[in-house]
N, C-alpha and C positions, 0 to 999 in steps of 0.2 A: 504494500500500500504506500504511496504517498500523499502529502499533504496540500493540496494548492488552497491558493485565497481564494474567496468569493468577492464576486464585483462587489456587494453592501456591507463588507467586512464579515474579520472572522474566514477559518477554512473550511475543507471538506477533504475528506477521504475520498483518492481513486486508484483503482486497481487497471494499473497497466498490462497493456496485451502482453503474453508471451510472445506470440510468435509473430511475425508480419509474414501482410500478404503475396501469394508466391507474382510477382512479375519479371518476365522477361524481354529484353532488348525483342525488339524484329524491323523487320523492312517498313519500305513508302506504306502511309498511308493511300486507300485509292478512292473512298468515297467521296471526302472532305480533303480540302488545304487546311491544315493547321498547323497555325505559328504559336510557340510559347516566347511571350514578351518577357525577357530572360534580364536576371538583378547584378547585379557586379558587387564585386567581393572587395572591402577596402583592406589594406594595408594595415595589420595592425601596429606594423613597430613606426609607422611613419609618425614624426615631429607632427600635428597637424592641429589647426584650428576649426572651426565652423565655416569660417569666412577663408580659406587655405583653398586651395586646386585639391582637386582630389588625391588622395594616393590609393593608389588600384592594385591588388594582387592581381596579377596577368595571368600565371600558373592557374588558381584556383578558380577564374573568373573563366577564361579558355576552357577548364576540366568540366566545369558545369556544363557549359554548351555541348561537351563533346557528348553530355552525358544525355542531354535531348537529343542528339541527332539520334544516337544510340537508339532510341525508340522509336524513331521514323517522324517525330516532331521537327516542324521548321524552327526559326530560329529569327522574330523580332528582334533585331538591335537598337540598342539605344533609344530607347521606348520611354514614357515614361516608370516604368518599372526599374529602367536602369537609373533612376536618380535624373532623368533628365531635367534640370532645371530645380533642380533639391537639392543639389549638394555634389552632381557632375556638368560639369561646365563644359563647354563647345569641344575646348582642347583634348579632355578626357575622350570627350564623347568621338570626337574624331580618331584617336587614337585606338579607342573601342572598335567602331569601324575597320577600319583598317584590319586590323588584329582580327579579329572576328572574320572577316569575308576572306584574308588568307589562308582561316582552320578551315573553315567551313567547304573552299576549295581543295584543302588537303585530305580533307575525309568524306567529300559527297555532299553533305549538308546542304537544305534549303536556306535561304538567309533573304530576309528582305531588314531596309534599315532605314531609322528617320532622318528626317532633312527637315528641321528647325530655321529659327534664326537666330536664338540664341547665343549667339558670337555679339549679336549689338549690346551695345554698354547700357547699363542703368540711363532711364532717362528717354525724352521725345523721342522720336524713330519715324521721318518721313516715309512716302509709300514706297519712293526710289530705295532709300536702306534695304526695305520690307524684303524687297525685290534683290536686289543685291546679294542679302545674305543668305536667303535663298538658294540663289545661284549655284553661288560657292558651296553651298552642302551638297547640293545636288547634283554636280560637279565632282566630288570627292566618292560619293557614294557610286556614282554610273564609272568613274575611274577603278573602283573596286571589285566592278561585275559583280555586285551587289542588284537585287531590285528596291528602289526607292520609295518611301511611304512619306508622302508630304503630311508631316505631321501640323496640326492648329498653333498657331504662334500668336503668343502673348502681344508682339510687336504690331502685329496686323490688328489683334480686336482693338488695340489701342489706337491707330494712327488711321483706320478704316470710317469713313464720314458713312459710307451704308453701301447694301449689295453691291453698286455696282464697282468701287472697289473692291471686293473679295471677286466679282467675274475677271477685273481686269488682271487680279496677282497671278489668282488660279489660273486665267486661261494661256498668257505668256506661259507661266511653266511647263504648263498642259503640252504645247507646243515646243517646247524648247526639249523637250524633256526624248529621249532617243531611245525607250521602250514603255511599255505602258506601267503607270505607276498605281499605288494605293492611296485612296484620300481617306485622310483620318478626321472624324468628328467625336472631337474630347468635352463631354460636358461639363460646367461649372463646379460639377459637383468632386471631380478630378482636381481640376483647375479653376480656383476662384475669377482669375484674370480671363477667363474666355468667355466671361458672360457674354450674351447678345451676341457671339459669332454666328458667320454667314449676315451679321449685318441686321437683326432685329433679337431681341429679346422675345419673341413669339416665334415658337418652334414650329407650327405651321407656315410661319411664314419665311425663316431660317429655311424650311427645309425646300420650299420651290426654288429659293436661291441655288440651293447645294445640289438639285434636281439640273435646273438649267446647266449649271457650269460643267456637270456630266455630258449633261446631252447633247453641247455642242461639241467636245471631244470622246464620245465614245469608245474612239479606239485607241487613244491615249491610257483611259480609266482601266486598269484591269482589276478594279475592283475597289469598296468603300469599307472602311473599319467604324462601326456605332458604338460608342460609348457615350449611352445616354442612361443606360439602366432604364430603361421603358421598352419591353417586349413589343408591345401592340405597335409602336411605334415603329419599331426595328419592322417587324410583318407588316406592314403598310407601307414603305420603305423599299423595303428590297422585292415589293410585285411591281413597284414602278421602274425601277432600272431596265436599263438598255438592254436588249438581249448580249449576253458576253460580259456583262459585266457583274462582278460577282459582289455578295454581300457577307464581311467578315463581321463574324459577332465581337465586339467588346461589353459586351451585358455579363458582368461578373455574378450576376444576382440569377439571369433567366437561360443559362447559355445550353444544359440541355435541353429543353423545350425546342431553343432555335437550331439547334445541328440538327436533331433528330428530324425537325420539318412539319411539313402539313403532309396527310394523309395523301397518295397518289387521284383520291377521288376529289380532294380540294387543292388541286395543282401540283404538289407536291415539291412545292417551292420551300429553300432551305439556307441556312447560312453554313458558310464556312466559319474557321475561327481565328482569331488573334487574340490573346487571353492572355492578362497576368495572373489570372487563378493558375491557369498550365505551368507557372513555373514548379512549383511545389506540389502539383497535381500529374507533372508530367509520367510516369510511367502507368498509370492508373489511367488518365486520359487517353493516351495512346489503346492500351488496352480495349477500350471501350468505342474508340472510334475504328479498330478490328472487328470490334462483334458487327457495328455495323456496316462494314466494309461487306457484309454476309450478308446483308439488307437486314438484318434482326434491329428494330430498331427498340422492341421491346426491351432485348438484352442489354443494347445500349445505355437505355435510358433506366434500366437496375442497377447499374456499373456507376453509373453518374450522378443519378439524382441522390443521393445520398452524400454528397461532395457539397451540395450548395449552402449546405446548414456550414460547415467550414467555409465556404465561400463569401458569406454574408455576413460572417463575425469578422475575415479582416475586410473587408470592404465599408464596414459600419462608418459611419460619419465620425469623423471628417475624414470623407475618402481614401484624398491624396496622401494621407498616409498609411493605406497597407503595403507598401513597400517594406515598411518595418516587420511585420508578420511572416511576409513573405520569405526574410532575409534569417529570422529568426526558425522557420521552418526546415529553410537550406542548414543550418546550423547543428540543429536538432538528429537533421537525418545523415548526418558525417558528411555533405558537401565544404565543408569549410570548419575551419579547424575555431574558432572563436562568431564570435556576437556581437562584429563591430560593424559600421555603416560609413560611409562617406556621409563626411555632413553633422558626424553625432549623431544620424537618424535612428539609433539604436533607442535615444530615451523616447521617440514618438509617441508608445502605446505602453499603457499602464503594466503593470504585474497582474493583474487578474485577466486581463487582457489576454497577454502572452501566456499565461496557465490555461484558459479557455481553448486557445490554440491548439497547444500541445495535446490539451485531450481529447477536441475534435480531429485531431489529425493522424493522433495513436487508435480512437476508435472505430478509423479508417483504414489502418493497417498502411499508413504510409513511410512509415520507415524500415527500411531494410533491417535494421539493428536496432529493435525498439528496446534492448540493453544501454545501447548507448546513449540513446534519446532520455531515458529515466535516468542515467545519471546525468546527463546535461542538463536536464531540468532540476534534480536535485541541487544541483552547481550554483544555476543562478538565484533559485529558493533560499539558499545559504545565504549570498552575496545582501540579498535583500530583507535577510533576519529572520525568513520563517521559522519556527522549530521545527526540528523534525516528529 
């Protein structure tokens, strides 16, 4: 038995799993494209501050990824999962880049990767900058043989007067851009700075915006990533895309419902995925996106729905920061040898918090070593004066 805190104070007794559940490595996925938006590993002995560049373990940060390909999972880089804009700044993140699309060419690996603008400095950002920095991400990433995911920038919601600035950013890149890319929509609730993107505070009207600027480059889009946490919406959504252009889930809350699909008798229309649950989730997800590979969508969705209860405790408000749970999960199940973050992000989320974690996650059977997981847990319980 051990002891965790309860959120209202005071603890409780849990009896951790023996054994974890049996998974193994295998090939492509072939029903669904799925990317796991994958966390980076900071440097524990690095000198560093809050306000510091990041220091990045390379080794452990590379090992992870090797460890989603491994399962036939793609490989989002530099996502917001990776700290994008929390505590890894452009120079990391290109460097991430790089590093990343060279493993990923060494062992097969799918890899698609953001293009920000985040290189602009604190402060005003005209729409020439917007565009500019852009550029040069997008630039670095197609020099990579990487595929490109123009992610929402803070720069743009801020310097955008309405729609028809986000048609003019989007549709230069759209164009410029030398294979078809993925357009990311990051809700507020990710990123407080993105309110009103696409140019209205009303998502209905956000979203004919974000509809247009598809439709005039259709063959540019190879697809939209939703992160809005609204299922209905996401299914309303992707029956309107362009034929060929595909619809990645970021719904951390609804996401098997959306892979699994509509019934063949009501279209049968479905999303693929781009998830930061898949980091911590990936050889289970993998798993399950196999069963359905057999059209078993039943089986599927027995494999999975039972993930979203862990899904939805670290994605709880305030969002943008389950990266901390995340990174804590990697931790837990021997990806990484300590429990530190780029940024400090290690204090984000409480100690009852990260006890909740660990027991949704153990009673998932997601650790290969759930020996090691109960003493790492007992490690930090110490650190933080529980009794035993």
């Amino acid at each position: 038995m051990i002891r965790l805190p309860r959120a209202g104070g005071g603890v409780r007794e849990y009896a951790p799993r023996g054994e974890p559940r049996a998974l193994s490595a295998g090939g492509p996925l072939t029903s669904r494209t799925v990317f796991s938006a994958a966390h980076v590993v900071a440097d524990p002995y690095a000198d560093t501050t809050p306000d510091s560049p990041a220091a990045v373990d390379w080794d452990a940060t590379l090992a992870f990824r090797r460890h989603l390909w491994s399962h036939g999972l793609g490989v989002a880089e530099a996502m917001d999962t990776a700290q994008r804009g929390m505590g890894l700044d452009w120079a990391g993140a290109a460097e991430l880049i790089r590093r990343s699309a060279a493993e990923a060419k060494a062992v097969g690996g799918a890899i698609a990767c953001g293009v920000g603008t985040d290189q602009l400095t604190a402060g005003p950002a005209g729409l020439a900058d917007v565009r500019k920095a852009y550029e040069e991400q997008l630039a670095l990433v197609e020099e990579t043989g990487s595929q490109a995911i123009l992610m929402a920038s803070r720069a743009l919601a801020a310097a955008a007067r309405g729609p028809e600035d986000y048609a003019e950013i989007y549709g230069h890149l759209l164009r410029q851009a030398s294979e078809p890319v993925i357009l990311h929509w990051l809700g507020p609730m990710f990123d407080p700075a993105l309110e009103g993107y696409w140019g209205s505070g009303d998502l209905d009207t956000a979203t004919e915006t974000f509809l247009d600027v598809i439709a005039a480059h259709p063959d540019k889009v190879d697809g939209i990533k939703v992160s809005l946490l609204d299922a209905r919406r996401e299914v309303d959504l992707r029956r309107r895309l362009p034929d060929g252009v595909r619809c990645y889930t970021g719904d951390d809350f609804h996401y098997p419902e959306l892979i699994a699909g509509e019934e063949p008798s009501a279209g049968g229309r479905f999303s693929h995925a781009l998830l930061g649950i898949f980091d911590p989730l990936g050889p289970l997800a993998a798993e399950a996106v196999r069963v359905l590979d057999t059209g078993d969508r039943d089986g599927f969705r027995a494999l999975l729905d039972p993930t979203v209860e862990l899904s939805r405790h670290l994605f709880q408000a305030p969002t943008r920061f389950y990266k901390t749970g995340v990174v804590f999960l990697a931790w837990l199940a021997g990806h990484q040898d300590h429990f530190t973050m780029v940024g400090g992000l290690q204090s984000a989320r409480s100690l009852p918090h990260l006890a909740r974690a660990y027991e949704l996650a153990d009673g998932l059977g997601l650790f290969a070593d759930p020996a090691l997981a109960e003493s790492r847990m007992r490690s930090l319980l110490t650190v933080y004066g529980v009794p035993r």
